[in-house]
C-alpha atoms as one frame of an Amber mdcrd trajectory, in Angstrom:
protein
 -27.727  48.200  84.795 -30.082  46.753  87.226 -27.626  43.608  87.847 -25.541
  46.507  89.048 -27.751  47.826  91.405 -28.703  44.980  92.714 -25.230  44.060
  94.066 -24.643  47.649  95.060 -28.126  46.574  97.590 -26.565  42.971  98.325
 -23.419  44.583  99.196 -25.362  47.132 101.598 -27.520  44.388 102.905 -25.066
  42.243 103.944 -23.203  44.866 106.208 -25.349  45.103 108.039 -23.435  44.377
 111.514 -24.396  47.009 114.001 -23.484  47.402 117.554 -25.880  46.629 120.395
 -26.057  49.274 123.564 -24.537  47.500 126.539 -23.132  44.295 124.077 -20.921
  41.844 126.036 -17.241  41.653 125.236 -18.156  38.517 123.685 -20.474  39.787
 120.976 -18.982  43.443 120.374 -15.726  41.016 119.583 -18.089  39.207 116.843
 -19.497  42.505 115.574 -16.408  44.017 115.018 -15.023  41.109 113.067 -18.397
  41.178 110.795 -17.574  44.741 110.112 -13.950  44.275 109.499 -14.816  41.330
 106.842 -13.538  38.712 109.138 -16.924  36.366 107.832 -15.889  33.424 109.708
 -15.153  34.742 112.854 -17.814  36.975 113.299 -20.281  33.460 112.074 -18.763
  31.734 115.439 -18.672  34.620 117.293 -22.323  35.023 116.836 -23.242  31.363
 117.269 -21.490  31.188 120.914 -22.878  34.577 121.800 -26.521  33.022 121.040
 -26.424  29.657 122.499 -26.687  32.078 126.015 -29.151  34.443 124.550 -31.312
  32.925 122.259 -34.329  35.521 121.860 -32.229  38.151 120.574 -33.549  38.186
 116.867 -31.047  40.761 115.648 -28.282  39.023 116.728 -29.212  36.196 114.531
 -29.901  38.448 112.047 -26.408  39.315 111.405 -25.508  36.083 111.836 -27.395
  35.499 109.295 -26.356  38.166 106.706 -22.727  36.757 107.847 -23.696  33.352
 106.732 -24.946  34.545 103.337 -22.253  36.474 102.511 -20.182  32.801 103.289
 -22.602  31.345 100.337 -23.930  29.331 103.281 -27.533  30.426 101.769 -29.978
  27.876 104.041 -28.125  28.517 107.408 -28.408  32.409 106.639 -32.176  31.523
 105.654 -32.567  29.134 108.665 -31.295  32.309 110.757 -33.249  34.563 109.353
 -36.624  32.635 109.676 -36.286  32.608 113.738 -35.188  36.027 114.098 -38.680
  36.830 112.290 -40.254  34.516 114.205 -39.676  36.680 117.411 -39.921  40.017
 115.643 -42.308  39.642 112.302 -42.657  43.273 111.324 -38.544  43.383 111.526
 -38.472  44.837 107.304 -35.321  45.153 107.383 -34.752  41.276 108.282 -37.209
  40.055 106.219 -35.509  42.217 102.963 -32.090  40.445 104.080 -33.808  37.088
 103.705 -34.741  38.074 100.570 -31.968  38.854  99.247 -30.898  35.319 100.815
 -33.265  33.616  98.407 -32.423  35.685  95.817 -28.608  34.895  95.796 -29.360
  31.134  95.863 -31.190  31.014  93.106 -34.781  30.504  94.976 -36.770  33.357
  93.053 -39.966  32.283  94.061 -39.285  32.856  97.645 -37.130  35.715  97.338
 -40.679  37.849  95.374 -42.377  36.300  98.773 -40.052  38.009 100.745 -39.692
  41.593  98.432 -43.125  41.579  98.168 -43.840  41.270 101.900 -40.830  44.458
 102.319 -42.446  46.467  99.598 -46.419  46.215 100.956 -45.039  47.537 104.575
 -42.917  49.645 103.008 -44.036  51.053  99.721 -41.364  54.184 100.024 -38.485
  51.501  99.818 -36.447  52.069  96.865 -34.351  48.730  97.282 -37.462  46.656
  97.886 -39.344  47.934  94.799 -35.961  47.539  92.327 -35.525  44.040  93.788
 -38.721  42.664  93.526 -38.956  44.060  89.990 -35.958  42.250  89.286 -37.063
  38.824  90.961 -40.321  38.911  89.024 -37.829  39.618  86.007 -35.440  36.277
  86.909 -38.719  34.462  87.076 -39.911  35.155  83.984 -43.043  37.289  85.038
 -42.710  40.585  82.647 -46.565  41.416  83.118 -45.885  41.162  86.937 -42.683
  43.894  86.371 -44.496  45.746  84.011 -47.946  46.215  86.903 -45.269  46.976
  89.526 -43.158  49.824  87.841 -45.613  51.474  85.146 -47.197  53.273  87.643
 -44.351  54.293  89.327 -42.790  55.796  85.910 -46.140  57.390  84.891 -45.571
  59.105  88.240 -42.366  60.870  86.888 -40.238  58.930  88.643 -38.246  56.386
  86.394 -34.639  56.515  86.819 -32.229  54.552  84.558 -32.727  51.380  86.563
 -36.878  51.573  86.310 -36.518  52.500  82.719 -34.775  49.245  81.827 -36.140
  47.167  84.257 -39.892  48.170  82.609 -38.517  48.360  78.791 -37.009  45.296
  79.514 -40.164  43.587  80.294 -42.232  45.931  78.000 -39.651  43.858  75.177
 -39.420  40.377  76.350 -43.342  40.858  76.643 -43.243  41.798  72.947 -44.816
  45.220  73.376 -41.837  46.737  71.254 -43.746  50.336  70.758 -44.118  50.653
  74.452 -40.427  49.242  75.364 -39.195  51.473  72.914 -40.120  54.426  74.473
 -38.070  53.784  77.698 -35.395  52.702  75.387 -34.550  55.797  74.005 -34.815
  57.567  77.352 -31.367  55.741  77.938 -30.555  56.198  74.399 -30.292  59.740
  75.134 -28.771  60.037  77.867 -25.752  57.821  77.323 -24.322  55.318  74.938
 -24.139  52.444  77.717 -24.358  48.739  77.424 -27.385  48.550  78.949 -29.320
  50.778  76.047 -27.574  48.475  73.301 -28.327  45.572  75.540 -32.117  45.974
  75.335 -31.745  47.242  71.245 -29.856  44.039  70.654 -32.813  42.153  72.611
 -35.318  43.999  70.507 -33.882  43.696  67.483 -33.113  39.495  68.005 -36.531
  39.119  67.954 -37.493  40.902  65.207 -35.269  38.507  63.852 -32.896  41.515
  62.722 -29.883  39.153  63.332 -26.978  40.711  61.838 -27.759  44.072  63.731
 -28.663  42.578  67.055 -25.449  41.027  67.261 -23.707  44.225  66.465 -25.854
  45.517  69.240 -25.414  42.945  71.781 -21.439  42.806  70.869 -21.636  46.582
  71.619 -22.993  46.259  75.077 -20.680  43.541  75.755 -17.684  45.565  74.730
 -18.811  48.209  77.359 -19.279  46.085  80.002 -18.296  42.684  79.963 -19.952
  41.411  83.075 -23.232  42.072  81.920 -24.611  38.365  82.292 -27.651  38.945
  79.661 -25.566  40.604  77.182 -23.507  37.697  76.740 -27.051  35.284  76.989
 -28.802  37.179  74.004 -25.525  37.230  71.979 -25.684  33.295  72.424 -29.105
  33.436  71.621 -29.008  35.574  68.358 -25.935  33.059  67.273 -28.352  29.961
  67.633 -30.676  31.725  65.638 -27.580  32.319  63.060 -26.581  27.971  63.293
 -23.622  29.214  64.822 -23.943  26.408  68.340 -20.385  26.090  69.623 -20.037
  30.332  69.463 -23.882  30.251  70.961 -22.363  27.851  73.589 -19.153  29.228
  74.783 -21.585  32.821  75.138 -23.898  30.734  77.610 -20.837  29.780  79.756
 -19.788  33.608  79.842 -23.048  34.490  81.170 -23.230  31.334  83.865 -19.527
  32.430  84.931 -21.009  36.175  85.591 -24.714  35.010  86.967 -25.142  31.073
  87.334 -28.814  32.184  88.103 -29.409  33.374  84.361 -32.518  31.640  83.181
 -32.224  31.196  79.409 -28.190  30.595  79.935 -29.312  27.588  82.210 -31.867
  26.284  79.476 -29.752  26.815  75.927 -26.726  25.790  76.932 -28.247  22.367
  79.079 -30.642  21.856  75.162 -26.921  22.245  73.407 -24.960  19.729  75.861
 -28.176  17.187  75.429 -27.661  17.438  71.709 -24.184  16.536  71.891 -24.966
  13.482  74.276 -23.540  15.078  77.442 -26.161  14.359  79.795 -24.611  14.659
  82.830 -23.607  17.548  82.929 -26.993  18.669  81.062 -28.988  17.547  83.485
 -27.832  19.840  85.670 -28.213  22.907  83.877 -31.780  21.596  83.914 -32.077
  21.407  87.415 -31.084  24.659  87.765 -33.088  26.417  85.351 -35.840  24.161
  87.264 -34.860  25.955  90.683 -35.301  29.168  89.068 -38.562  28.906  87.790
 -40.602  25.526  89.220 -42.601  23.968  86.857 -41.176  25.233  83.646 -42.256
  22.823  80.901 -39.545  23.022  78.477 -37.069  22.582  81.456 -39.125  19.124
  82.661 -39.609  18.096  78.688 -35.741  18.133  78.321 -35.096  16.101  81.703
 -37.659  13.733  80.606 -35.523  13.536  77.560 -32.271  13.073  79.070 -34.102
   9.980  80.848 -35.310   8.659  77.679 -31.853   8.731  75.966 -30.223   7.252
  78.849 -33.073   4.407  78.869 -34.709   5.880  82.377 -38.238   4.771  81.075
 -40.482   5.041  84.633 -39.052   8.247  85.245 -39.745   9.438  81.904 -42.625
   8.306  81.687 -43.600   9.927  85.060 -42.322  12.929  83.654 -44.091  13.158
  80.418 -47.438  12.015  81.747 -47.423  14.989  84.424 -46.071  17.901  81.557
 -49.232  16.662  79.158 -51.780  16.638  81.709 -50.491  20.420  82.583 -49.831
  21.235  79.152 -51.993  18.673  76.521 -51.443  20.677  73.533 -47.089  20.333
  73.831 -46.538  18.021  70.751 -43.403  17.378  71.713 -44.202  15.664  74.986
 -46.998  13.589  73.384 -44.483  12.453  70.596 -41.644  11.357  73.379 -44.232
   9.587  75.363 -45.758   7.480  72.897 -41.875   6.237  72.205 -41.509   5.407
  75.924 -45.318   3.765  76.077 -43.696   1.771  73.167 -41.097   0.920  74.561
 -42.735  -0.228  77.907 -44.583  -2.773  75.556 -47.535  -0.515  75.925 -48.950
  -0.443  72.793 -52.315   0.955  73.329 -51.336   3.805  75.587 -48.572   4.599
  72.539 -51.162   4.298  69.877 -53.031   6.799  71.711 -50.299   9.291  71.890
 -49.764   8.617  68.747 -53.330  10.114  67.611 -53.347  12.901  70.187 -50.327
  14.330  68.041 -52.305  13.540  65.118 -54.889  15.642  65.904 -52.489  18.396
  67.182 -50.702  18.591  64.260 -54.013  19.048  62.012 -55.291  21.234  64.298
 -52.037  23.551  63.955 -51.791  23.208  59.910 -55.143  24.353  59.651 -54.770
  27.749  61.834 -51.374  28.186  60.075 -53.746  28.081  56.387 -56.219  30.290
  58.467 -53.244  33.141  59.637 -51.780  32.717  56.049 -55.526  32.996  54.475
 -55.979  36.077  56.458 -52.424  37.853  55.041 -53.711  37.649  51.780 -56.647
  39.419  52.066 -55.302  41.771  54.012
C-alpha cells in the first residue's frame, strides 16, 4: 500500500510546473510543455530561459522536477541544490529533492531531505509517509516505528500508517505489537497488503507453508507489489527451492530495482552459481541503498576472492572486522586471503580469532539450551 502512495506523491511532485506572473514568452512556452508532458522540451526550455535569469530558484526548480521525471536524477539534484541555495526555507523544493534521492536509490539523503520537510512542516502528510518509508528502504524500523507510533496513538493511523508501523513493528520482531495494526487492515479489507505483512509474519515464525499461501495471496491481488514478490523469494530459500526464490527476486527488481533484500538474495544466489559479474552489481546496489551494510561488503569481498582480487579483498575484509570483529565469516575469508598473500602469521591469527568465536558461540548456545530445560 504505501509503495502506492508514494508514487501517487512522486506523481504530484513532479507536476509541479506552475506559471510565473508576467513570464516571458520564452518560459510560459517551457511551462506549458512541462504541463503538457512534453519532458524534453520543457528541460531546454527551462535551461535557455535561465542562462538570462539565473537567480530565479523556482524556475530551476521545475527544471529540476522535469529532469527527474527524465531519470536524469543528479542534474534534477544539481538543480535543486541551487534553487535552495537562493531560497533555503523553499519546503516545497527541498521535498522535490527528496523525492529526487529517493527515486535514485540514495535513501540516506532522501531521510536528510524528508526529515528537513517534516521538522518545518510537521502538518505535512506527504513528508511524514515518505520519510517513514525512506527510514523503511533503509532498514531503520525503530526509526519508523519513533516517527509514526505517536502519530497512531493520536487516532490518526490510516491504512498507509498502519502498515507502514506494523510493518516495522514485524521486521523489528515485535509480532504482538505488529499484529495489532495488522488486523486493523484485516478488517477492513482482504487486500494484498494485509496478507503481505501476514505472509511476512508468518516467514519468520518459520510457518513456511502458510506464509507462502499468504504471500501468493497478496501477490495474486496485486502483482506489482515489489515486497510481496521479495518475501515469497525469501520464504522459498527458506523451503531449498533457489531457482523459484530467484526468478521471485527478479519480479520484485523489475517492479522496484531499489528493493533492499531483492538486491542482496538474488546478488548471494548469482555468486553461488559463479556469476560474478553480474553479482557484483546487485551488490553495489544494495550498497547504495544502505552504505556500510556488512553482509553487502562481505559478499563483494567474496566475489574478489573467487575471482583472485586479493588486495582488494583483503582491504575489504580488514575494514568489515575492525567494524564488526565478532563476523566469523569475514575472519574465516581473510585468513584464506592472508594465506594466500604468503602471510602466514597474519592467517594464523585469523585463524584463532575464529577459534575463539566459535567457542565463545557453542558455549552461549549450551547456556540458551541449558536455560530451556529448566524452564
Amino acid at each position: 500500500m504505501y509503495r502506492v502512495v508514494v508514487t501517487l506523491v512522486l506523481l504530484a511532485a513532479f507536476a509541479q510546473a506552475q506559471p510565473f506572473a508576467g513570464s516571458e514568452p520564452q518560459l510560459k512556452e517551457a511551462i506549458a510543455k512541462h504541463q503538457a508532458g512534453d519532458y524534453a522540451g520543457a528541460i531546454e526550455g527551462y535551461q535557455a530561459f535561465l542562462k538570462a535569469h539565473p537567480e530565479l530558484s523556482a524556475v530551476r526548480s521545475n527544471l529540476g522536477a522535469a529532469l527527474t521525471h527524465e531519470g536524469r536524477f543528479q542534474e534534477g539534484i544539481r538543480e535543486y541544490t541551487l534553487a535552495l541555495e537562493a531560497d533555503p526555507n523553499n519546503l516545497g523544493v527541498r521535498l522535490n529533492m527528496g523525492l529526487a534521492y529517493y527515486k535514485s536509490g540514495r535513501m540516506l539523503e532522501a531521510i536528510d531531505a524528508f526529515s528537513k520537510v517534516h521538522a518545518g512542516d510537521p502538518a505535512n502528510h506527504q513528508a511524514l509517509l515518505l520519510l517513514a518509508n525512506a527510514h523503511l528502504y533503509a532498514g531503520q524500523k525503530q526509526e519508523v516505528i519513533a516517527l509514526l507510533e505517536p502519530v497512531a496513538k493520536s487516532g490518526n493511523a490510516d491504512d498507509t500508517i498502519s502498515y507502514l508501523l506494523g510493518t516495522a513493528l514485524i521486521r523489528d520482531q515485535q509480532f504482538e505489537r505488529g499484529q495489532i495494526w495488522l488486523d486493523s487492515l484485516l478488517r477492513k479489507t482482504d487486500s494484498a497488503e494485509a496478507h503481505l505483512l501476514m505472509g511476512t509474519a508468518r516467514m519468520m515464525a518459520n510457518d513456511l507453508v502458510a506464509a507462502k499461501a499468504d504471500l501468493a495471496r497478496a501477490i495474486e491481488l496485486n502483482p506489482k507489489l515489489a515486497e510481496a514478490h521479495t518475501y515469497l523469494g525469501l520464504t522459498l530459500l527458506r523451503s531449498g527451492a533457489t531457482d523459484a526464490a530467484a526468478a521471485e527476486f527478479r519480479r520484485s527488481l523489475a517492479i522496484d530495482p531499489y528493493d533492499f533484500d531483492a538486491c542482496l538474495q538474488l546478488g548471494q544466489l548469482l555468486r553461488q552459481d559463479q556469476n560474478y559479474v553480474e553479482s557484483r552489481t546487485f551488490f553495489e546496489r544494495a550498497l547504495k541503498l544502505r552504505p556500510g551494510d556488512f553482509g553487502a561488503r562481505y559478499q563483494i569481498a567474496a566475489i574478489d576472492v573467487a575471482e583472485s582480487q586479493m588486495e582488494p579483498a583483503r582491504t575489504g575484509l580488514e575494514s568489515l572486522v575492525k567494524e564488526a570483529p565478532a563476523f566469523v565469516e569475514a575472519h574465516v575469508s581473510l585468513a584464506t586471503v592472508y594465506y594466500r598473500l604468503k602471510r602466514k602469521g597474519d592467517g594464523d591469527r585469523e585463524r584463532e580469532i575464529v577459534k575463539t568465536l566459535q567457542t565463545a558461540e557453542q558455549a552461549k548456545q549450551a547456556g540458551v539450551k541449558a536455560l530451556e530445560r529448566n524452564q
